[in-house]
VEXDREN-2710 file (C-alpha; in Angstrom, 1 decimal):
% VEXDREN-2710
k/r/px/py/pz
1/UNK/-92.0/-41.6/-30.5
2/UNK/-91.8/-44.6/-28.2
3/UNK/-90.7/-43.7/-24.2
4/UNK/-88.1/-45.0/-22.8
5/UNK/-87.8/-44.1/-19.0
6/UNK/-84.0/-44.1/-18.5
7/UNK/-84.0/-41.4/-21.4
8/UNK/-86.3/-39.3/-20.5
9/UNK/-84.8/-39.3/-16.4
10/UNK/-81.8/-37.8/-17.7
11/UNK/-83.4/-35.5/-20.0
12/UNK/-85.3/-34.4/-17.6
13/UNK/-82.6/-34.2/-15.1
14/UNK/-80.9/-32.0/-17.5
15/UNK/-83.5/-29.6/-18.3
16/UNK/-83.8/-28.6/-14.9
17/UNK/-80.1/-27.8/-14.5
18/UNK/-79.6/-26.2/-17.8
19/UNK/-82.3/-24.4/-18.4
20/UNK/-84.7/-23.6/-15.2
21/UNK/-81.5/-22.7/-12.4
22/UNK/-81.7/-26.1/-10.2
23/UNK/-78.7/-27.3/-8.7
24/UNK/-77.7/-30.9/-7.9
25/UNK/-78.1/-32.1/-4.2
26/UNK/-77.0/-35.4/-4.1
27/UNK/-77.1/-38.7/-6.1
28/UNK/-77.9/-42.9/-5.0
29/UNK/-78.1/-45.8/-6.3
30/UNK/-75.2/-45.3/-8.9
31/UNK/-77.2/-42.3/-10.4
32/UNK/-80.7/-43.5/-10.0
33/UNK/-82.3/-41.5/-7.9
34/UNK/-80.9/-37.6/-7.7
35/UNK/-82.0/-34.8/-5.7
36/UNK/-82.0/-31.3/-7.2
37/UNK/-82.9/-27.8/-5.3
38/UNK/-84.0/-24.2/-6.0
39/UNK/-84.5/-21.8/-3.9
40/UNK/-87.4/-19.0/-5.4
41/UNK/-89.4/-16.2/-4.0
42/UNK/-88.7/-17.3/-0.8
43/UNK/-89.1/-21.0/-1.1
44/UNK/-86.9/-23.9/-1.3
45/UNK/-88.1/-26.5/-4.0
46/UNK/-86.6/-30.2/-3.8
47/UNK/-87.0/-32.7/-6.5
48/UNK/-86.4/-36.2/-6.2
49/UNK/-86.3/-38.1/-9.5
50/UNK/-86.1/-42.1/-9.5
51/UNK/-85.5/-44.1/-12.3
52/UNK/-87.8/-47.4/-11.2
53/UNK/-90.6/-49.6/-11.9
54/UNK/-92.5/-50.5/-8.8
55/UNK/-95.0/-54.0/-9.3
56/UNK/-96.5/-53.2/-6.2
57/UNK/-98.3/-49.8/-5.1
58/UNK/-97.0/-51.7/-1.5
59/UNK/-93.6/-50.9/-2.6
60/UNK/-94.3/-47.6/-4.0
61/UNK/-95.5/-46.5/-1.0
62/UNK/-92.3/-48.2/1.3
63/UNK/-90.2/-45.9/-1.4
64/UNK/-92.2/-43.0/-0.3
65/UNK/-92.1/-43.1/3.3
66/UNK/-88.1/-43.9/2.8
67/UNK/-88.5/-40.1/1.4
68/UNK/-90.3/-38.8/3.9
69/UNK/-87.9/-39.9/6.8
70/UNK/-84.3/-38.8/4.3
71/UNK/-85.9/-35.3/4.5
72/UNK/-86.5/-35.7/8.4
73/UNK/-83.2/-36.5/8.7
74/UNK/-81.8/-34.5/6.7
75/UNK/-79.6/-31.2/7.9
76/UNK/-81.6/-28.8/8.6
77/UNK/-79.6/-26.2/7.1
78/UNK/-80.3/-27.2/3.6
79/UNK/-84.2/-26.4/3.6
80/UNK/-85.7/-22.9/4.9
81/UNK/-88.3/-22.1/6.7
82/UNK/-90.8/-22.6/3.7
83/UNK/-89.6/-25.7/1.1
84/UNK/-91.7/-28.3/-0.6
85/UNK/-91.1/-31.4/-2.1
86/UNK/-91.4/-33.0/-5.4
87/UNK/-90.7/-36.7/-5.6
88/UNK/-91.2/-38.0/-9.4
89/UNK/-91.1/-41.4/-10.3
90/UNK/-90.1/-42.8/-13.8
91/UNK/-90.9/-46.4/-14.3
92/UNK/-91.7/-48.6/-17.5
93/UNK/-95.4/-48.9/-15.7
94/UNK/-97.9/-47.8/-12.9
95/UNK/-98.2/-50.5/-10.5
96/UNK/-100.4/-53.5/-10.9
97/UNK/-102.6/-52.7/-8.4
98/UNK/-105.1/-49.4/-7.3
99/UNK/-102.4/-46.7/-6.1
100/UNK/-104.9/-43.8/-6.5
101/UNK/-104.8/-42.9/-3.0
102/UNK/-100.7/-42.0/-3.3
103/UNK/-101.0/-39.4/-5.4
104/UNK/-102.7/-37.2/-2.9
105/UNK/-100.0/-35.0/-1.5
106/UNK/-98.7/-35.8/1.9
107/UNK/-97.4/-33.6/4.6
108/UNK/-93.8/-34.4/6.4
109/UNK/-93.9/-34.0/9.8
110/UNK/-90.9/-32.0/11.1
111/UNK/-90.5/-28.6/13.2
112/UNK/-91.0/-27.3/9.3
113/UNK/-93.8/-29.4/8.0
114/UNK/-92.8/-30.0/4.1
115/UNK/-95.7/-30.9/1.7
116/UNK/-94.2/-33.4/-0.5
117/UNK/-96.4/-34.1/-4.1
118/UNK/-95.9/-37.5/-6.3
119/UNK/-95.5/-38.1/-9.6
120/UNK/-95.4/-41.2/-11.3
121/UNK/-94.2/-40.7/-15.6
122/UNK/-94.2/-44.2/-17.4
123/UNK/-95.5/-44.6/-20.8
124/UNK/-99.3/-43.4/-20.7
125/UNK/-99.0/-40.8/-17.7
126/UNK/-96.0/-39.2/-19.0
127/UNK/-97.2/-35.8/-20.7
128/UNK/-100.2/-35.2/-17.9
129/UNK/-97.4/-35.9/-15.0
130/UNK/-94.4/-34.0/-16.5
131/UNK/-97.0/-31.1/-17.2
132/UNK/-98.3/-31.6/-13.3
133/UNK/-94.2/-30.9/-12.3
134/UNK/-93.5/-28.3/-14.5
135/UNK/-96.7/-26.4/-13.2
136/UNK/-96.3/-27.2/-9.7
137/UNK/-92.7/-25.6/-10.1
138/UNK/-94.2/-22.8/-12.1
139/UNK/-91.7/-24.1/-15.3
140/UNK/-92.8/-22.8/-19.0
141/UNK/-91.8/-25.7/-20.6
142/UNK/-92.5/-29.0/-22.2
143/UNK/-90.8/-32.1/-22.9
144/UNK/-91.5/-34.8/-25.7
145/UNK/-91.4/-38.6/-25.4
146/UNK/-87.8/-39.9/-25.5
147/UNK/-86.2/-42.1/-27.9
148/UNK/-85.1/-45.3/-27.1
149/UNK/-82.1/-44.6/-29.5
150/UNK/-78.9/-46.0/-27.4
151/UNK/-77.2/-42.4/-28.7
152/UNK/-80.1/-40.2/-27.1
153/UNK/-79.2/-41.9/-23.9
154/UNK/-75.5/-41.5/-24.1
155/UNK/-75.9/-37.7/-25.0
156/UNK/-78.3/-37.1/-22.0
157/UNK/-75.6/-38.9/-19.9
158/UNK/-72.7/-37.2/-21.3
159/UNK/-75.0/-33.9/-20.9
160/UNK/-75.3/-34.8/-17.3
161/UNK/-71.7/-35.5/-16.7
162/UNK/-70.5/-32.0/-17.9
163/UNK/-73.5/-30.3/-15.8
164/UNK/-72.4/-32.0/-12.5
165/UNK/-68.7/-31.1/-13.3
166/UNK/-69.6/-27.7/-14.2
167/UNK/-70.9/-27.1/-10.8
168/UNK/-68.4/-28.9/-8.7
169/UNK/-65.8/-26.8/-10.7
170/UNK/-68.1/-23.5/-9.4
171/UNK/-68.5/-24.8/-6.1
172/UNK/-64.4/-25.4/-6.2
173/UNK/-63.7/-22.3/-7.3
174/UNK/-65.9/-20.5/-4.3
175/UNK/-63.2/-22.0/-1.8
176/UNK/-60.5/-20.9/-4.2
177/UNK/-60.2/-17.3/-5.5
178/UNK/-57.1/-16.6/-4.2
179/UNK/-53.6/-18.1/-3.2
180/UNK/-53.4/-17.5/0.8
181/UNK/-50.3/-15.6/2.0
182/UNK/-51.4/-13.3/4.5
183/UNK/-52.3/-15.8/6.7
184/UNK/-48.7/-16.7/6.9
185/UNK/-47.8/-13.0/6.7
186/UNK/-49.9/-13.0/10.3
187/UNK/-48.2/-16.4/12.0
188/UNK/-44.9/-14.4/11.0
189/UNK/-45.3/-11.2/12.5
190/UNK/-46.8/-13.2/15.9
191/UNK/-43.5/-15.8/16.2
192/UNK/-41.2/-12.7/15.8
193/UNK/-43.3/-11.0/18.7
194/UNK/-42.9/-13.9/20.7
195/UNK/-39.6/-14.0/20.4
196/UNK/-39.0/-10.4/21.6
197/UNK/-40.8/-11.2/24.3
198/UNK/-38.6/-13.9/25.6
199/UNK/-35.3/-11.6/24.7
200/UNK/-36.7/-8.8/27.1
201/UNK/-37.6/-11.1/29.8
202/UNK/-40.2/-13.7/29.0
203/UNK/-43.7/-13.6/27.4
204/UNK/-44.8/-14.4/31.1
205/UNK/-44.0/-11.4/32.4
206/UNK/-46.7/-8.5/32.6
207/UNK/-44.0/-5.7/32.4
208/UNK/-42.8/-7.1/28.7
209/UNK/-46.5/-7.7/27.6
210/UNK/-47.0/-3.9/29.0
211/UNK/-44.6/-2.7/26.4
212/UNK/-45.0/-4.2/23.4
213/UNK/-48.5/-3.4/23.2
214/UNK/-51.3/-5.9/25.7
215/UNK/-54.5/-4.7/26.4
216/UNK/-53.9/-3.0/29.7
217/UNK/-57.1/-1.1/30.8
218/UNK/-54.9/1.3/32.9
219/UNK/-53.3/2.2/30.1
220/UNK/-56.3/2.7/27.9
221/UNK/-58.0/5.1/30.1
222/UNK/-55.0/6.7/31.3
223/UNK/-53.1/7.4/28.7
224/UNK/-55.3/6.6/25.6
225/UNK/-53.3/4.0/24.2
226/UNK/-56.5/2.4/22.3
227/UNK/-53.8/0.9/19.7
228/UNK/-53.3/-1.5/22.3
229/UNK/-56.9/-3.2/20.9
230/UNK/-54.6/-4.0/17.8
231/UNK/-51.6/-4.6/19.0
232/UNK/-52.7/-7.1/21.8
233/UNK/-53.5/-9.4/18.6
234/UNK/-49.7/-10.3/18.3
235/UNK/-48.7/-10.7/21.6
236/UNK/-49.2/-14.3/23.3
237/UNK/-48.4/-15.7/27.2
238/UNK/-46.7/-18.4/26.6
239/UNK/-45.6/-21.1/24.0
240/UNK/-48.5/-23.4/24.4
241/UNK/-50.7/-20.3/23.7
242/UNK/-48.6/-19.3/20.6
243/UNK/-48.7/-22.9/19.3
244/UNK/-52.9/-23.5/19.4
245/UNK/-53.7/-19.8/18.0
246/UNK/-51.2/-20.4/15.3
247/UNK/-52.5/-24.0/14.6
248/UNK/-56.0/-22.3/14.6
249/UNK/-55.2/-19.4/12.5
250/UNK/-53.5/-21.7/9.7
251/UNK/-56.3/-24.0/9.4
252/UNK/-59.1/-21.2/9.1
253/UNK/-57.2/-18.2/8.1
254/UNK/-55.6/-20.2/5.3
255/UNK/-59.7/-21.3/4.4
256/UNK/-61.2/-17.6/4.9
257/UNK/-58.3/-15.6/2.6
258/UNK/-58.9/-18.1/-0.3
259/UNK/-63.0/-17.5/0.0
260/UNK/-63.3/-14.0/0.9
261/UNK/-59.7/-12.5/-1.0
262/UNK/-56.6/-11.0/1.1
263/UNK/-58.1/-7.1/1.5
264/UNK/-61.5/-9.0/2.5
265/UNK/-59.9/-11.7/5.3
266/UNK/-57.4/-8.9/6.2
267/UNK/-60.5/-6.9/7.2
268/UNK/-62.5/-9.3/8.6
269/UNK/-59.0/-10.5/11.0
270/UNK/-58.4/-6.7/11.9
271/UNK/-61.8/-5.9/12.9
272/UNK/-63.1/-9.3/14.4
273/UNK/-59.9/-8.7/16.7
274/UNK/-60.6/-5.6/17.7
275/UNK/-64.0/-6.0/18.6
276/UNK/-62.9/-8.7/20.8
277/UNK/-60.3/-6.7/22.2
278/UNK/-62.8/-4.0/23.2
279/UNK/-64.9/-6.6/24.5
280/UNK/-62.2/-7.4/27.0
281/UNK/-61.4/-3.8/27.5
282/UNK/-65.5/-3.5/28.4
283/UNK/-65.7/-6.6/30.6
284/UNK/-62.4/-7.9/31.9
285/UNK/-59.8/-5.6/34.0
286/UNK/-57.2/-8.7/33.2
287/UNK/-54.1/-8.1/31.2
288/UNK/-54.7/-9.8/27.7
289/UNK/-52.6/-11.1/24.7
290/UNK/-53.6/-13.3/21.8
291/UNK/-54.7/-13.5/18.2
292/UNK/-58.1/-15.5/19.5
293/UNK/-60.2/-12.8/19.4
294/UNK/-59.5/-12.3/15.7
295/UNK/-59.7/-16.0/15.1
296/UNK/-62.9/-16.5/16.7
297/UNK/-63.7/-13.0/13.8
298/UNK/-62.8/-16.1/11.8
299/UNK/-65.4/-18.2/12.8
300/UNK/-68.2/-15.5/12.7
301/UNK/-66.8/-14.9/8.5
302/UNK/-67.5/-18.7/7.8
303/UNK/-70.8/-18.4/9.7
304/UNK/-71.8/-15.9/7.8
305/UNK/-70.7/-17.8/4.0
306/UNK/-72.6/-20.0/5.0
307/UNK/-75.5/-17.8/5.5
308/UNK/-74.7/-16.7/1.5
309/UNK/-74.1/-20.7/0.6
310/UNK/-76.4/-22.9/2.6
311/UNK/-76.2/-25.8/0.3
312/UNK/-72.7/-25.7/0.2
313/UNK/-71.5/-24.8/3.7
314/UNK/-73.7/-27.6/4.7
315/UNK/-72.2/-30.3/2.5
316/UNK/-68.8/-29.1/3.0
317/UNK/-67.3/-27.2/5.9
318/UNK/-70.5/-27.0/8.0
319/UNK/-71.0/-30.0/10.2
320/UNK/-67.1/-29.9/10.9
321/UNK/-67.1/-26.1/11.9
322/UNK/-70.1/-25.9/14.2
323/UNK/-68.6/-28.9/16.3
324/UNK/-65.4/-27.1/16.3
325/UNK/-66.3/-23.9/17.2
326/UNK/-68.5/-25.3/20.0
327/UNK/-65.7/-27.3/21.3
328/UNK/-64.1/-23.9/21.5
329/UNK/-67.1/-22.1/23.1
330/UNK/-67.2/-24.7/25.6
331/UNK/-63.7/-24.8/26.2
332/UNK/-63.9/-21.1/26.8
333/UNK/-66.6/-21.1/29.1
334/UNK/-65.1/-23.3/31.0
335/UNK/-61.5/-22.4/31.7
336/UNK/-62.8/-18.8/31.5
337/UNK/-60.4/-17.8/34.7
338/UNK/-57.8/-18.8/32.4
339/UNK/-59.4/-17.9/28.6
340/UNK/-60.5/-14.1/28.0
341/UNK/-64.2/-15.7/26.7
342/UNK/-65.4/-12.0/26.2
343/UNK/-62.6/-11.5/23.8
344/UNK/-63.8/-14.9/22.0
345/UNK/-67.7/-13.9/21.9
346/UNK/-66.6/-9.9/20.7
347/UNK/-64.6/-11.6/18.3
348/UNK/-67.4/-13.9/17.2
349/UNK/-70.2/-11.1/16.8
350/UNK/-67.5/-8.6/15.2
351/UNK/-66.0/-11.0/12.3
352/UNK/-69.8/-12.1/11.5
353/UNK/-70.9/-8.1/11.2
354/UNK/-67.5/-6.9/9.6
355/UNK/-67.7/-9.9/6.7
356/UNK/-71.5/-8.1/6.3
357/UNK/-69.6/-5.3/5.8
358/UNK/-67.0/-6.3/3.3
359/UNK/-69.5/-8.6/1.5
360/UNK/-68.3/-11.6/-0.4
361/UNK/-66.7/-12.0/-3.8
362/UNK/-69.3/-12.0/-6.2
363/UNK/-72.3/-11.1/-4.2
364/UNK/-73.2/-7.4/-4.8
365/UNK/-76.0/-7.0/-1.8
366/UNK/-75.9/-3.3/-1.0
367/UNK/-78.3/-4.0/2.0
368/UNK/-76.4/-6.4/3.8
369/UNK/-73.2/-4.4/3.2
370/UNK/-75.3/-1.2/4.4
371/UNK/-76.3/-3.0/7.6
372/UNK/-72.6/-4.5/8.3
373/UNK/-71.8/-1.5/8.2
374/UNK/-73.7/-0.3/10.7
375/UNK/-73.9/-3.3/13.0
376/UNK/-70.1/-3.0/13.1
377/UNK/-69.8/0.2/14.4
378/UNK/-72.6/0.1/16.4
379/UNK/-70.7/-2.9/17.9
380/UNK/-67.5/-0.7/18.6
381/UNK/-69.3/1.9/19.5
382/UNK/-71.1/0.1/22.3
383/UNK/-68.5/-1.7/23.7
384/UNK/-65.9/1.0/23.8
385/UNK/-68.8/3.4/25.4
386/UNK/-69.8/0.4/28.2
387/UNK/-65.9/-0.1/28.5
388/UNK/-65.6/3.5/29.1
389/UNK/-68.7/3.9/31.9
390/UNK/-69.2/0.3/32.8
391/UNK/-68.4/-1.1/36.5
392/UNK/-65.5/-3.4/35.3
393/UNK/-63.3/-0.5/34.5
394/UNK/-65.1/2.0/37.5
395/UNK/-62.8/-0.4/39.5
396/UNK/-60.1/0.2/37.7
397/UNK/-60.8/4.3/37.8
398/UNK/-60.9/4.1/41.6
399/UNK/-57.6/2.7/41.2
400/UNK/-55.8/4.9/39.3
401/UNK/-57.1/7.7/41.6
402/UNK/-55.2/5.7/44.9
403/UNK/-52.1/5.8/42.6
404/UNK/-52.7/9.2/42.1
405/UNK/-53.2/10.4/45.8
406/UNK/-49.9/7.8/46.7
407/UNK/-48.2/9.9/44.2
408/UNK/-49.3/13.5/46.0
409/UNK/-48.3/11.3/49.5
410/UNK/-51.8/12.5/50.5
411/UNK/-52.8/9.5/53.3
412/UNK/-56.7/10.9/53.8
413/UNK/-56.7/10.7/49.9
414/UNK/-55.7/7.1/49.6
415/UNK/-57.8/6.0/52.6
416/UNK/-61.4/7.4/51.3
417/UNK/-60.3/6.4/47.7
418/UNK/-59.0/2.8/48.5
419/UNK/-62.0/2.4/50.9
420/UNK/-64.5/3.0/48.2
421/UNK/-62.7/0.9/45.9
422/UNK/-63.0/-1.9/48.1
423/UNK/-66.5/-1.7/48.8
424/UNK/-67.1/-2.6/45.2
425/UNK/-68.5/-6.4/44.7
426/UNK/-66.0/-6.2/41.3
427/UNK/-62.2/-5.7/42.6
428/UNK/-59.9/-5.4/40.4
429/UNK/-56.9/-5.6/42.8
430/UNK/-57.7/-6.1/46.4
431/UNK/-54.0/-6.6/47.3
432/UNK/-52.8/-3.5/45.8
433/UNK/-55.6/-1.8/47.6
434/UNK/-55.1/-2.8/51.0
435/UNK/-51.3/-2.4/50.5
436/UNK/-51.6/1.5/49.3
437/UNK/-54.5/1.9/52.2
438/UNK/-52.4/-0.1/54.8
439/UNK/-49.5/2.5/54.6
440/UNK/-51.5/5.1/54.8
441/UNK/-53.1/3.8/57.9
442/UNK/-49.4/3.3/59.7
443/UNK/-48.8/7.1/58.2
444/UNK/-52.0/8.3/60.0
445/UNK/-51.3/6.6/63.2
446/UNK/-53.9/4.3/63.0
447/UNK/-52.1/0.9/63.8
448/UNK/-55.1/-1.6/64.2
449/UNK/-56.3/-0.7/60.9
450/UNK/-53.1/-1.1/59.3
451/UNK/-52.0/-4.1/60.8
452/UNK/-55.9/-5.5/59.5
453/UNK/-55.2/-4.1/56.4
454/UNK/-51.8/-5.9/55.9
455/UNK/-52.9/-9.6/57.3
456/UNK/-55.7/-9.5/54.6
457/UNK/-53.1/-8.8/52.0
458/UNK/-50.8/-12.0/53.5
459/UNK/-53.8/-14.0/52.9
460/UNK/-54.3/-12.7/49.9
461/UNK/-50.7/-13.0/49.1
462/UNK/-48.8/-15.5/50.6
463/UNK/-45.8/-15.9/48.9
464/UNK/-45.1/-11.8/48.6
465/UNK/-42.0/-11.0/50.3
466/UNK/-42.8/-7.3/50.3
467/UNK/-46.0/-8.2/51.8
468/UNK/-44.8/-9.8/54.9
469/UNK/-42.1/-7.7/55.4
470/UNK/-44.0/-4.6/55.4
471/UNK/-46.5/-6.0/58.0
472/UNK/-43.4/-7.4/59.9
473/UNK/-42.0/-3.4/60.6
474/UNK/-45.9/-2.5/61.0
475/UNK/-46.2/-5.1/63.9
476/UNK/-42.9/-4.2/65.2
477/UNK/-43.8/-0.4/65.3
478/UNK/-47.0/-1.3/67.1
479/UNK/-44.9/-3.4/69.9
480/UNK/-45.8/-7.3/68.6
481/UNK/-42.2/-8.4/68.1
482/UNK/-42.9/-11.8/68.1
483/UNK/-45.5/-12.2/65.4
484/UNK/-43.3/-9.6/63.4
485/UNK/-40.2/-12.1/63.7
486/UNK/-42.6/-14.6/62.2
487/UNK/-43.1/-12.8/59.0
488/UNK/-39.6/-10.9/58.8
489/UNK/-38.0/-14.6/58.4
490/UNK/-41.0/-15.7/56.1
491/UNK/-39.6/-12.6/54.1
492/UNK/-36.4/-13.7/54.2
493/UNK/-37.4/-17.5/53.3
494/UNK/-39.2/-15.5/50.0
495/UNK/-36.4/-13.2/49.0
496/UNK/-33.4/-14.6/50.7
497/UNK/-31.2/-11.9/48.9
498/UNK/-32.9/-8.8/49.9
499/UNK/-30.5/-7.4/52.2
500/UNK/-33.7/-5.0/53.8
501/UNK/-34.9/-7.8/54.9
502/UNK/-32.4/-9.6/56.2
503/UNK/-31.7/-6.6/58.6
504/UNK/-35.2/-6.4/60.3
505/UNK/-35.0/-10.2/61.0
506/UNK/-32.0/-9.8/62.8
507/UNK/-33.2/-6.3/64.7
508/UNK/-36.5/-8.6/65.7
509/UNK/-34.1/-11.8/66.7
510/UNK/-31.9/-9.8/69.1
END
């Protein structure tokens, strides 16, 4: 049977897909060169198959080192640690000239060094070189010579046609097993919670996000409300804060519930949010709101597909999604006086063990689900227990414990308990300290203490009425009218209806 190279390119191409479990890469040259992949026992194999006819072993080996620098530049995420290389020539003819010394495998330098093995099939090499592949890739098979029949070569085209949409119709269907409605489900519930915040008074103000559910570490180790981990998820400060989550939770929620299934995103979402809840609860005293923790769970599930899908996370959603979720990182980081960032990294770690956990569709791995499993609640576990112990909420123990002596009006109480409070290098609220400690002084007779106490807390808090007027009757008790006028008007200038006020400027005036 005569050879014809075109033929047998696409046969081979074929046999490969069909029969031995590769999958198509990427094509060039209007289908004349394609790259294939299989990952086995550990290793990546990539085969490049060319259909030319090089003259020259000159230009052979310009084609060669063209190769070698596509696979340097390639993304890194498509090989692993171990891969090799397999570039296979078909060409009428061997080059004119001695090319012996190109078929001695080369080594790509990279991080990874990748050996990378030639072969050259034209009419005389072709059984020895095909044989030489098929071993190398440890492939039980043979092929014959191929036809130069015009139908042959329409049929191994057609073949190939079918096989490529085949797998794009696979791949397709990995980003689409389901119809997405939860995600909307979510956006709902958080626009109607919005909006009962601004009816009771404005999402702004810390009394509204109180009730309806914020993380408030008060309130968690007070009362043990932990639901407020959850419910925090569908609060938000704001409406520039509502819009960006909601934009963010559309474009990836809408992505994760058609890969991973509603019970699997829903999962993912609830537990991704929570961990970054507790991680706020563990290391930031600051009242919190916001679906971002959950959305950056979001993140950590399409990290983790694309642990499962290399090849296809990389040539889809990949590239786009690591810039993005940098951005976001950085953003974080950045702003993070603003942005609760441990909420963001809790929520990172959490969605990436909870998808473990859940799995994906299709991929029944017992291990990884075994060690999601785990990781997850080790992960709640942990941050609950450091949010429980840790210094960030020891702050807000001590002050709790002032409240509590305010509450039994016991002045030595509140001194010793506010003083050690404000020794700590973490305060959580140096103003209400030295207001609660500042009172008791007065109430202890100790003026110079209380005065100091109360000018700290005008620094602190310029623009507090209460603050000035309190150290206004404070000075005035101790005999220093004058500076006490000064901040009974300022008091005044704050609240200019508070008729308390008011009255001690014009006792101090007379």
């Amino acid at each position: 049977m005569s050879y014809n190279e075109e033929t047998a390119y696409y046969r081979t191409i074929n046999r490969l897909l069909a029969v031995h479990g590769f999958t198509f890469i990427r094509s060039e040259e209007d289908l004349r060169v394609t790259w294939l992949e299989k990952k086995q026992d550990g290793i990546t194999h990539i085969v490049k198959l060319s259909r030319k006819t090089f003259t020259w072993a000159n230009h052979l080996k310009q084609d060669i080192l063209k190769t070698a620098n596509q696979i340097q530049n390639m993304n890194k995420g498509l090989f692993s640690k171990k891969t090799r290389m397999y570039n296979v020539y078909f060409g009428e003819l061997e080059p004119a000239d001695g090319w012996s010394k190109l078929k001695k495998p080369m080594i790509i330098k990279s991080k990874r060094p990748i050996p990378m093995q030639l072969y050259y099939l034209d009419q005389d090499a072709y059984d020895p070189e095909l044989k030489k592949l098929f071993r190398h890739l440890k492939i039980d098979d043979t092929l014959a010579l191929s036809t130069a029949d015009e139908h042959a070569l329409e049929v191994e085209k057609s073949t190939l046609r079918s096989l490529l949409v085949k797998q794009q119709q696979a791949e397709q269907a990995v980003f689409h097993r389901e119809k997405p409605y939860l995600v909307y489900v979510l956006i709902g519930i958080c626009v109607v919670m919005f909006l009962l915040e601004t009816l009771l008074g404005g999402s702004g103000d810390s009394s509204v996000l109180i009730e309806l559910g914020a993380k408030s570490n008060p309130d968690i180790l007070l009362e043990n409300e932990w639901w407020r981990i959850v419910s925090s998820m569908f609060l938000h400060i704001g409406a520039l804060h509502l819009l960006t989550n909601m934009l963010s939770l559309y474009y990836l929620g809408t992505l994760t519930e058609q890969i991973f299934g509603q019970r699997r995103f829903l999962s993912i979402y609830i537990l991704g949010g929570a961990a970054g809840g507790l991680a706020s609860f563990a290391f930031s005293f600051n009242l919190s709101a916001g679906a971002s923790g959950a959305i950056f769970g979001l993140f950590g599930a399409l990290l983790y597909f694309g642990i499962v899908y290399p090849k296809l996370f990389w040539r889809t959603i990949g590239n786009g999604l690591i810039v993005i979720l940098l951005i976001n990182l950085i953003i974080s980081f950045s702003a993070s006086h603003a942005i609760d960032v441990y909420a963001h990294l809790g929520g990172l770690v959490g969605g990436f063990t909870s998808t473990m956990l859940v799995g994906l569709p299709g991929k029944k791995n017992a291990a990884a689900r075994v060690g999601g499993l785990l990781l997850t609640a080790i992960l709640i576990a942990a941050l609950a227990w450091y949010g429980l112990t840790g210094p960030v909420n020891e702050v807000v123990r001590q002050m709790l414990s002032v409240e509590e002596a305010v509450q039994q009006k016991d002045d030595d109480a509140i001194i010793s308990r506010a003083t050690a409070a404000l020794e700590n290098t973490e305060v959580a609220n140096e103003p209400g300290l030295l207001f609660y400690r500042g009172i008791a002084y007065y109430n202890s007779g100790e003026m110079d203490n209380s005065i100091k106490d109360l000018e700290r807390l005008v620094e602190l808090a310029p623009d507090n009425g209460t603050a000035h007027y309190i150290l206004a009757d404070v000075l005035h008790a101790a005999g220093e009218d004058e500076t006490a006028r000064e901040h009974a008007h300022r008091a005044t200038e704050l609240e200019p209806d508070n008729q308390e006020y008011e009255q001690l400027a014009k006792e101090l005036s007379q």
